[in-house]
Chimera marker file (.cmm) of the C-alpha trace (Angstrom):
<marker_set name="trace">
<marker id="1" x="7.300" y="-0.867" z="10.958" r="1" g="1" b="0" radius="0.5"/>
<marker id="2" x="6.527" y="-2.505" z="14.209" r="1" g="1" b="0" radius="0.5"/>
<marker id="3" x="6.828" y="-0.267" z="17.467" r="1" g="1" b="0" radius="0.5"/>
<marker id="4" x="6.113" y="-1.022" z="21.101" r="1" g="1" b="0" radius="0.5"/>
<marker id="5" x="4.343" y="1.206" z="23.241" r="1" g="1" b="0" radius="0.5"/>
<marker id="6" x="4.849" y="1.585" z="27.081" r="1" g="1" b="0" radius="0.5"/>
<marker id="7" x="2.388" y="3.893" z="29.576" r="1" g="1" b="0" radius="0.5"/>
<marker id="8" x="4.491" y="5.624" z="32.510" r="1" g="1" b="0" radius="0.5"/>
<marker id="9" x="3.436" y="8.170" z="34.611" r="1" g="1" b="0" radius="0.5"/>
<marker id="10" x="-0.364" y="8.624" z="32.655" r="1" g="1" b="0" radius="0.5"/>
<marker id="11" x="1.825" y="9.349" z="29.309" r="1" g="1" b="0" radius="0.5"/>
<marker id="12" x="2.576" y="7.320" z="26.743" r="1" g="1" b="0" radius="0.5"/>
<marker id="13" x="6.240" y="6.558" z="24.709" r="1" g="1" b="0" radius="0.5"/>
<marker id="14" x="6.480" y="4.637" z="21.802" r="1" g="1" b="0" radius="0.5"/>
<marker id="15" x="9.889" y="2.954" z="20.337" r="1" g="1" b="0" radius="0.5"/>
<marker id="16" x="9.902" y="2.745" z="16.566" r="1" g="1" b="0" radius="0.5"/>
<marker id="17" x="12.010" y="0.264" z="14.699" r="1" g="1" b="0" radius="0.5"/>
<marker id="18" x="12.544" y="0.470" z="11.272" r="1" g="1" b="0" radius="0.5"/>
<marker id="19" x="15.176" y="0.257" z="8.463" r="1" g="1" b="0" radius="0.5"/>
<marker id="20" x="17.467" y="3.405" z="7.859" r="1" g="1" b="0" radius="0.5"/>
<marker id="21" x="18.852" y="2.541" z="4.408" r="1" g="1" b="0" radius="0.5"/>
<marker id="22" x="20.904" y="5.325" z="3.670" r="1" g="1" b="0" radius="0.5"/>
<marker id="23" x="22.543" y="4.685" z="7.071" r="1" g="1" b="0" radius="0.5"/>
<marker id="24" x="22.598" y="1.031" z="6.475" r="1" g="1" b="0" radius="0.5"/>
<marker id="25" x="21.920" y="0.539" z="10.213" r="1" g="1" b="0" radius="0.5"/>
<marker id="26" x="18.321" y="0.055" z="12.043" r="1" g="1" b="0" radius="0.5"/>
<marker id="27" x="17.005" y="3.127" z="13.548" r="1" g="1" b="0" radius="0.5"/>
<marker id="28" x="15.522" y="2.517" z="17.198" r="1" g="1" b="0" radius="0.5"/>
<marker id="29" x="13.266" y="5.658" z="17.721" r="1" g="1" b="0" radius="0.5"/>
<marker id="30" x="11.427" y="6.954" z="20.893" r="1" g="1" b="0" radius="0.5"/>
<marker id="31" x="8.574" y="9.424" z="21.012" r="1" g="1" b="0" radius="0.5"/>
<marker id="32" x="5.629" y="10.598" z="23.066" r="1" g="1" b="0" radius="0.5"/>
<marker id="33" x="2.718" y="8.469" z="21.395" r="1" g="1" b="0" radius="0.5"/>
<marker id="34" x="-0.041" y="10.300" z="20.140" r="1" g="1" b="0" radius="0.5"/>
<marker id="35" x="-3.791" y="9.716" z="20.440" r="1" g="1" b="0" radius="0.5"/>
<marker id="36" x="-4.227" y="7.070" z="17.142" r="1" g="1" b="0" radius="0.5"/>
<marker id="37" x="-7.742" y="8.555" z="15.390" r="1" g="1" b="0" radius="0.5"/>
<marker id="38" x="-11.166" y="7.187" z="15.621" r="1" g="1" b="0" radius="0.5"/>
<marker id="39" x="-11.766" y="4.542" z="13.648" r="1" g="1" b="0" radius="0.5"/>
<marker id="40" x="-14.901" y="2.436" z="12.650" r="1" g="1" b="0" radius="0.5"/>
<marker id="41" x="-16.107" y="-0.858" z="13.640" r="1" g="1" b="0" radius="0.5"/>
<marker id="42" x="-14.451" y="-2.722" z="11.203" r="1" g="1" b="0" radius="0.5"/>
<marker id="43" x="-11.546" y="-4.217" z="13.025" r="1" g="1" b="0" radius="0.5"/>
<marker id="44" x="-12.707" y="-4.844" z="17.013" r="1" g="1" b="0" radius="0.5"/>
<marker id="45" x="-9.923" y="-6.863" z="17.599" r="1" g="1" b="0" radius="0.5"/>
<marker id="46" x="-7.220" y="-4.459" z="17.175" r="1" g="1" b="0" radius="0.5"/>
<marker id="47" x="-7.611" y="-1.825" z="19.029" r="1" g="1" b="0" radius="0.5"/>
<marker id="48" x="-5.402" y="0.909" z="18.925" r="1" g="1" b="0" radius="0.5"/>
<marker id="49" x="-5.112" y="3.933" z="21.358" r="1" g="1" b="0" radius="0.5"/>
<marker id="50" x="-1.692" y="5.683" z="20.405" r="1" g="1" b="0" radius="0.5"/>
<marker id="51" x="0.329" y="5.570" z="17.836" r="1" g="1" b="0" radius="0.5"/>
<marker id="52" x="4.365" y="6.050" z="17.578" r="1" g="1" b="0" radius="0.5"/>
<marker id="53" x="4.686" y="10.280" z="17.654" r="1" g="1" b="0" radius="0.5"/>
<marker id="54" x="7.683" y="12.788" z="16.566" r="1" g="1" b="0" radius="0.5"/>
<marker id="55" x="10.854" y="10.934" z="17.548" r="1" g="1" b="0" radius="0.5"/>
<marker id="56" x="13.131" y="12.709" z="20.060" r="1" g="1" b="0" radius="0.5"/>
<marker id="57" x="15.482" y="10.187" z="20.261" r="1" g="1" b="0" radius="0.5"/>
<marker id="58" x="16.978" y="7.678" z="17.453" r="1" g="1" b="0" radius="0.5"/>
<marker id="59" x="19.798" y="4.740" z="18.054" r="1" g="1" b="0" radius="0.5"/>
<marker id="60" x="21.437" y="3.770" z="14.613" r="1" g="1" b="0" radius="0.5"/>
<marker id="61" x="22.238" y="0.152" z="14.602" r="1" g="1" b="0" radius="0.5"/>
<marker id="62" x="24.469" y="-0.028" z="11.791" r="1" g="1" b="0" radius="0.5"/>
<marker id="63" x="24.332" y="-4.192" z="10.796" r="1" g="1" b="0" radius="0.5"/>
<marker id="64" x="26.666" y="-4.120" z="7.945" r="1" g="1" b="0" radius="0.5"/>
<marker id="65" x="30.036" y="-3.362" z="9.515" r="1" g="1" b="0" radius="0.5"/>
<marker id="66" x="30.781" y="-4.416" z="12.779" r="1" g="1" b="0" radius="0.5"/>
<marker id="67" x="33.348" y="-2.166" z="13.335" r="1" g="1" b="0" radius="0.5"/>
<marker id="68" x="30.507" y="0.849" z="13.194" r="1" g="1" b="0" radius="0.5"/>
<marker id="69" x="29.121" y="1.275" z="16.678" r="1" g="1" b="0" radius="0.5"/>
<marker id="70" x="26.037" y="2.492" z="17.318" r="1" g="1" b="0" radius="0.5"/>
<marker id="71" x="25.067" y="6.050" z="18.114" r="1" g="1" b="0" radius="0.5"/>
<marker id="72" x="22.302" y="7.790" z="19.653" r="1" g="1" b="0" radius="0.5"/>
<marker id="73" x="20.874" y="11.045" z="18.195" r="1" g="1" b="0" radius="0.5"/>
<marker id="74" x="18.795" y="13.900" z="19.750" r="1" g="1" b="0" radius="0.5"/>
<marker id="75" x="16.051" y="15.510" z="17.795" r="1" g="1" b="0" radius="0.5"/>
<marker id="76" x="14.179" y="17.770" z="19.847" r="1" g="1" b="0" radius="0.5"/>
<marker id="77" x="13.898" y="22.035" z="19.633" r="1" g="1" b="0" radius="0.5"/>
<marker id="78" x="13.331" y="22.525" z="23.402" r="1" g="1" b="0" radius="0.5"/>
<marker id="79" x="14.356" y="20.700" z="26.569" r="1" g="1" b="0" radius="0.5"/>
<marker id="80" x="12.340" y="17.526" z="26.468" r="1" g="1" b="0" radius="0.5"/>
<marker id="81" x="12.313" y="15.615" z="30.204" r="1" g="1" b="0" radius="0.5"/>
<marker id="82" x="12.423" y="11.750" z="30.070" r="1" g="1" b="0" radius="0.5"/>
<marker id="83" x="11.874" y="9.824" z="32.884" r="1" g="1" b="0" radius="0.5"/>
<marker id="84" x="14.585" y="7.425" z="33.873" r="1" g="1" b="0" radius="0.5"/>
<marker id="85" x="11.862" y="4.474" z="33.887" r="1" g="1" b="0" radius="0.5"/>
<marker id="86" x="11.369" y="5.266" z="30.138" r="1" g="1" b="0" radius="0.5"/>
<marker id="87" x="14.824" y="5.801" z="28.875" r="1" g="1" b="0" radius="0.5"/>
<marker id="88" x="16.237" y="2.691" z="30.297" r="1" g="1" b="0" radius="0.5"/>
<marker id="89" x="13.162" y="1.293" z="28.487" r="1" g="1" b="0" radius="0.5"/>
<marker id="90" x="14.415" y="2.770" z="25.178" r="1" g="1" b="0" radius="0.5"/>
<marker id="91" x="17.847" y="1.623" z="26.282" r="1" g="1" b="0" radius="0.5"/>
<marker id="92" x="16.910" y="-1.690" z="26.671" r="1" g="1" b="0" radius="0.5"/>
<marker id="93" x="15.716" y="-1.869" z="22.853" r="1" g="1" b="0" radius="0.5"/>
<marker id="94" x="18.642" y="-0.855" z="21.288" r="1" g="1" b="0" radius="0.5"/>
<marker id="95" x="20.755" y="-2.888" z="23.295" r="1" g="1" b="0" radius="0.5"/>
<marker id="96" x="18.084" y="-5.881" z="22.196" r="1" g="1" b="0" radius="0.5"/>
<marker id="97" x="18.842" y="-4.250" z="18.783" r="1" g="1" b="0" radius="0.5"/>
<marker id="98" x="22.513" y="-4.490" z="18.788" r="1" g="1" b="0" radius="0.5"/>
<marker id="99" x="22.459" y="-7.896" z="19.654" r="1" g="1" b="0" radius="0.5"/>
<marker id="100" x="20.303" y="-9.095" z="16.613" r="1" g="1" b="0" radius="0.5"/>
<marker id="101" x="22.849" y="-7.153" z="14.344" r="1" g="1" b="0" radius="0.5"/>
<marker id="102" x="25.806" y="-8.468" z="15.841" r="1" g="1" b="0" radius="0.5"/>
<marker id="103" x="24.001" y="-12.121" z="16.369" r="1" g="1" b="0" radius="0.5"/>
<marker id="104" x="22.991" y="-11.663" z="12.494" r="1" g="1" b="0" radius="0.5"/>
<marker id="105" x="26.457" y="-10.671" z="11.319" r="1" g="1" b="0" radius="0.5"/>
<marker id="106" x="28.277" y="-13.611" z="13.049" r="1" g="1" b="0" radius="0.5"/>
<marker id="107" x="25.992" y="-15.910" z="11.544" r="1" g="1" b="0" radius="0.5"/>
<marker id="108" x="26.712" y="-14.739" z="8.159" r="1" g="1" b="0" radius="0.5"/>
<marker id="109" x="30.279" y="-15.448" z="8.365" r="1" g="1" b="0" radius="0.5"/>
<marker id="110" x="33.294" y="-13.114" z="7.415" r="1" g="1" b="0" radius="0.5"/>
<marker id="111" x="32.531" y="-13.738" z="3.751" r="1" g="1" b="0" radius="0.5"/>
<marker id="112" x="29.811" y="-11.624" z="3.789" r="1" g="1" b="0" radius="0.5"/>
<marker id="113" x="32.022" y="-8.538" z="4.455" r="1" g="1" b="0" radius="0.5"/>
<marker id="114" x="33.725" y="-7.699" z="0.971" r="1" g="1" b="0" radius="0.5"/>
<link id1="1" id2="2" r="1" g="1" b="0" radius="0.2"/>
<link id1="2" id2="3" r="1" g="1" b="0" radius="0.2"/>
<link id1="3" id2="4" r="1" g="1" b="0" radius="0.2"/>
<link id1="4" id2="5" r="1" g="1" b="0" radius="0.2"/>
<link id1="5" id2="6" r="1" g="1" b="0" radius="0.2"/>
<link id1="6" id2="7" r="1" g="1" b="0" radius="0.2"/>
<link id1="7" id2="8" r="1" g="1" b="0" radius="0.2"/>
<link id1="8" id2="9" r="1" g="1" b="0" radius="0.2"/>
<link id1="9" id2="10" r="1" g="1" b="0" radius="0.2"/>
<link id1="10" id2="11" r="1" g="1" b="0" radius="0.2"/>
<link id1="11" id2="12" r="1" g="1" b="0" radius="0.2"/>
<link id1="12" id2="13" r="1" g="1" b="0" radius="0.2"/>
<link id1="13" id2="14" r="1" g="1" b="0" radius="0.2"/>
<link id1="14" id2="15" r="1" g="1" b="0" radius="0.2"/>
<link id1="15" id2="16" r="1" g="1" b="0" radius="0.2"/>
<link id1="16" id2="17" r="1" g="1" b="0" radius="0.2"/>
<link id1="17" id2="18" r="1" g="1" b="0" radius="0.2"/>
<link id1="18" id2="19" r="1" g="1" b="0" radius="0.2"/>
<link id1="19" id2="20" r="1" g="1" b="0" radius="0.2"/>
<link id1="20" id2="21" r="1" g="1" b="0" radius="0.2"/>
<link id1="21" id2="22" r="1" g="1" b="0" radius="0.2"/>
<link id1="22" id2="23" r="1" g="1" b="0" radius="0.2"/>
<link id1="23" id2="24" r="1" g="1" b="0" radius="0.2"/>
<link id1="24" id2="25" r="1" g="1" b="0" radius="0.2"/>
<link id1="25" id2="26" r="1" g="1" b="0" radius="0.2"/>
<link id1="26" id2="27" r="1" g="1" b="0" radius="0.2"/>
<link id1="27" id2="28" r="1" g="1" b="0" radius="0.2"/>
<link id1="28" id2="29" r="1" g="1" b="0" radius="0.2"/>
<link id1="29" id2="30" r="1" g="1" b="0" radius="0.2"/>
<link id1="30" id2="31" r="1" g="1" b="0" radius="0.2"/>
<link id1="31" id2="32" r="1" g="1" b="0" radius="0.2"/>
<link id1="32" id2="33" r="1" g="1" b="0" radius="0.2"/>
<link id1="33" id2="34" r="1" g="1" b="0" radius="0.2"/>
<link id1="34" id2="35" r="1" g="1" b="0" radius="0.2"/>
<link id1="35" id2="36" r="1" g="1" b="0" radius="0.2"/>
<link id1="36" id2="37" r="1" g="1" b="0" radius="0.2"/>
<link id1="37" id2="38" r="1" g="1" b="0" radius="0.2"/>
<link id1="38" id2="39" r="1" g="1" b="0" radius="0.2"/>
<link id1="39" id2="40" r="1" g="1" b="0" radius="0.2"/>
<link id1="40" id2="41" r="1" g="1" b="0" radius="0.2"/>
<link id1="41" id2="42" r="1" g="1" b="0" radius="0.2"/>
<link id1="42" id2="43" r="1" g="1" b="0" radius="0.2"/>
<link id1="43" id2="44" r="1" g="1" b="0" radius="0.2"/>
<link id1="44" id2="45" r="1" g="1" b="0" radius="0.2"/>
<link id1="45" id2="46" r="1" g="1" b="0" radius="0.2"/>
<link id1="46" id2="47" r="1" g="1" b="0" radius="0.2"/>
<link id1="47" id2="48" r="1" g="1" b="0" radius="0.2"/>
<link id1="48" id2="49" r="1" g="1" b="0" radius="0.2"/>
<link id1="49" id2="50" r="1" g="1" b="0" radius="0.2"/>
<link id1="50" id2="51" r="1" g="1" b="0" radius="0.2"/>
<link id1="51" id2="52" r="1" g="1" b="0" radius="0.2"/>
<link id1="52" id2="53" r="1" g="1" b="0" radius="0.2"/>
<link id1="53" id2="54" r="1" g="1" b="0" radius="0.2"/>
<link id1="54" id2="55" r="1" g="1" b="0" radius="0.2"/>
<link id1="55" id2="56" r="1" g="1" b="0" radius="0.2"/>
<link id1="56" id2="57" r="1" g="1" b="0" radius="0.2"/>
<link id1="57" id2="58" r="1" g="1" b="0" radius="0.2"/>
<link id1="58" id2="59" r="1" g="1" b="0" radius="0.2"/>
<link id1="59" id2="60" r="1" g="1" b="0" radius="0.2"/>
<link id1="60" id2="61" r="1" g="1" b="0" radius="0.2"/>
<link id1="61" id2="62" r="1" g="1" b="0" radius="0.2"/>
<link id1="62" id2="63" r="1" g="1" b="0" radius="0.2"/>
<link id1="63" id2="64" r="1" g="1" b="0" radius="0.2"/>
<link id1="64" id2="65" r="1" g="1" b="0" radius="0.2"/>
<link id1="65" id2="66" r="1" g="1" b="0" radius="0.2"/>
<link id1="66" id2="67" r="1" g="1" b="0" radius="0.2"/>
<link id1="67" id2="68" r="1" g="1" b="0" radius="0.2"/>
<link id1="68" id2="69" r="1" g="1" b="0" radius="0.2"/>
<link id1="69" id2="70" r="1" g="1" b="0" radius="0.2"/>
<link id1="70" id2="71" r="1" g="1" b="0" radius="0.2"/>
<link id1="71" id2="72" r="1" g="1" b="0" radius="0.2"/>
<link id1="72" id2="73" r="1" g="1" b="0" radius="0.2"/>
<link id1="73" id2="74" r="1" g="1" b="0" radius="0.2"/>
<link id1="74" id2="75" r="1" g="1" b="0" radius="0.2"/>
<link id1="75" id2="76" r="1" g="1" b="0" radius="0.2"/>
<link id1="76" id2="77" r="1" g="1" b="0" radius="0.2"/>
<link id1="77" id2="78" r="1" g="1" b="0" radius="0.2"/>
<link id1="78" id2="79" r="1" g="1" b="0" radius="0.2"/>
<link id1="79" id2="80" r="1" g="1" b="0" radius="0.2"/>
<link id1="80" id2="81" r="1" g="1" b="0" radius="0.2"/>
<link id1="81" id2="82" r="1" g="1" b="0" radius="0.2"/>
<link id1="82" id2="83" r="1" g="1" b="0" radius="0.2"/>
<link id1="83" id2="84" r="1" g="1" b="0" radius="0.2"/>
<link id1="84" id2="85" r="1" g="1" b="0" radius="0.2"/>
<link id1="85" id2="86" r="1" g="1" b="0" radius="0.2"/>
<link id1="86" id2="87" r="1" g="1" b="0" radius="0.2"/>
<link id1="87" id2="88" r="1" g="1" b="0" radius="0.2"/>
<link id1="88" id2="89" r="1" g="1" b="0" radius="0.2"/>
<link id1="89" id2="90" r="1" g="1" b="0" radius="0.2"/>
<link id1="90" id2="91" r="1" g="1" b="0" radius="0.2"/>
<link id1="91" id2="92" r="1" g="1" b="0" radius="0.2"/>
<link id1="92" id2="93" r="1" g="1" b="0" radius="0.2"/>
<link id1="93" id2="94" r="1" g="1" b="0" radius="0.2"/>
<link id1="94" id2="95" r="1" g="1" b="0" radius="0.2"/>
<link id1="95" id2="96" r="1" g="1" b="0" radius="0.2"/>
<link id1="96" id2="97" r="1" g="1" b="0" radius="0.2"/>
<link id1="97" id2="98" r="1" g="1" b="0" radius="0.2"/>
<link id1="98" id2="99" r="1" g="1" b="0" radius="0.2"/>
<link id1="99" id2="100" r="1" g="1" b="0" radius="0.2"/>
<link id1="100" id2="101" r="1" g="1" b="0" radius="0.2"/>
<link id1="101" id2="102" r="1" g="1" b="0" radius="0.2"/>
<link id1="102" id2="103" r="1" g="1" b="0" radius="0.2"/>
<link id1="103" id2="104" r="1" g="1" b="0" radius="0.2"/>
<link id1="104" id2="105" r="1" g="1" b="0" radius="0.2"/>
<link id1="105" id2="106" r="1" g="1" b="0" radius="0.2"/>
<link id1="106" id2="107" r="1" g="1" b="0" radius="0.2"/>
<link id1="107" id2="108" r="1" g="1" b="0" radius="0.2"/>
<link id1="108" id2="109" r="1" g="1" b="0" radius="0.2"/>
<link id1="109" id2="110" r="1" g="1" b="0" radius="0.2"/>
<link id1="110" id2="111" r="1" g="1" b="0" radius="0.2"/>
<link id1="111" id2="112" r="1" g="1" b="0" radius="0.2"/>
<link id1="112" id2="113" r="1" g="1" b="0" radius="0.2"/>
<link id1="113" id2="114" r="1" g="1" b="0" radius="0.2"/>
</marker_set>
């Protein structure tokens, strides 16, 4: 699952992207990052400080109908502030997102829908 991880304001948000297959759609996710734990020696080269937290936010890119648009979905318990800087960030990847699906769809040709 590959993320992305942006610094703003000395914290950290990650944006997940991974597969959502009982959605059939590509979930775009934004957290807080976490600390990532203390590892050994054995990999210098990739260094790691955070890791992809709780998400608060999730886009579903749905990429097998193109008549499903996609939605955004709020997980959080308590009020949870995002700054602009970061959302438009997050924004900007499921718009990125939405592209590739619609891009991907196109390319496959209406005989692909059944």
């Amino acid at each position: 699952m590959p993320w992305e991880l942006r610094e703003h304001a000395g914290r950290y948000y990650a944006v997940l992207f991974h597969y959502a297959l009982p959605d059939d759609a590509w979930s775009v996710e934004l957290s807080e990052a976490v600390p990532a734990p203390a590892r050994g020696a054995e990999s210098p080269d990739a260094v790691v400080t955070h890791l992809p937290g709780a998400a608060f936010l999730m886009a579903l890119v749905p990429d097998e109908d193109p008549d499903l648009e996609p939605t955004v979905h709020i997980h959080s318990h308590d009020e949870y502030v995002v700054p602009y800087e970061i959302m438009r960030w997050f924004m900007e990847q499921v718009t990125d997102q939405v592209e590739r699906c619609r891009t991907a769809f196109e390319q496959a040709g209406p005989e692909a829908v059944e």
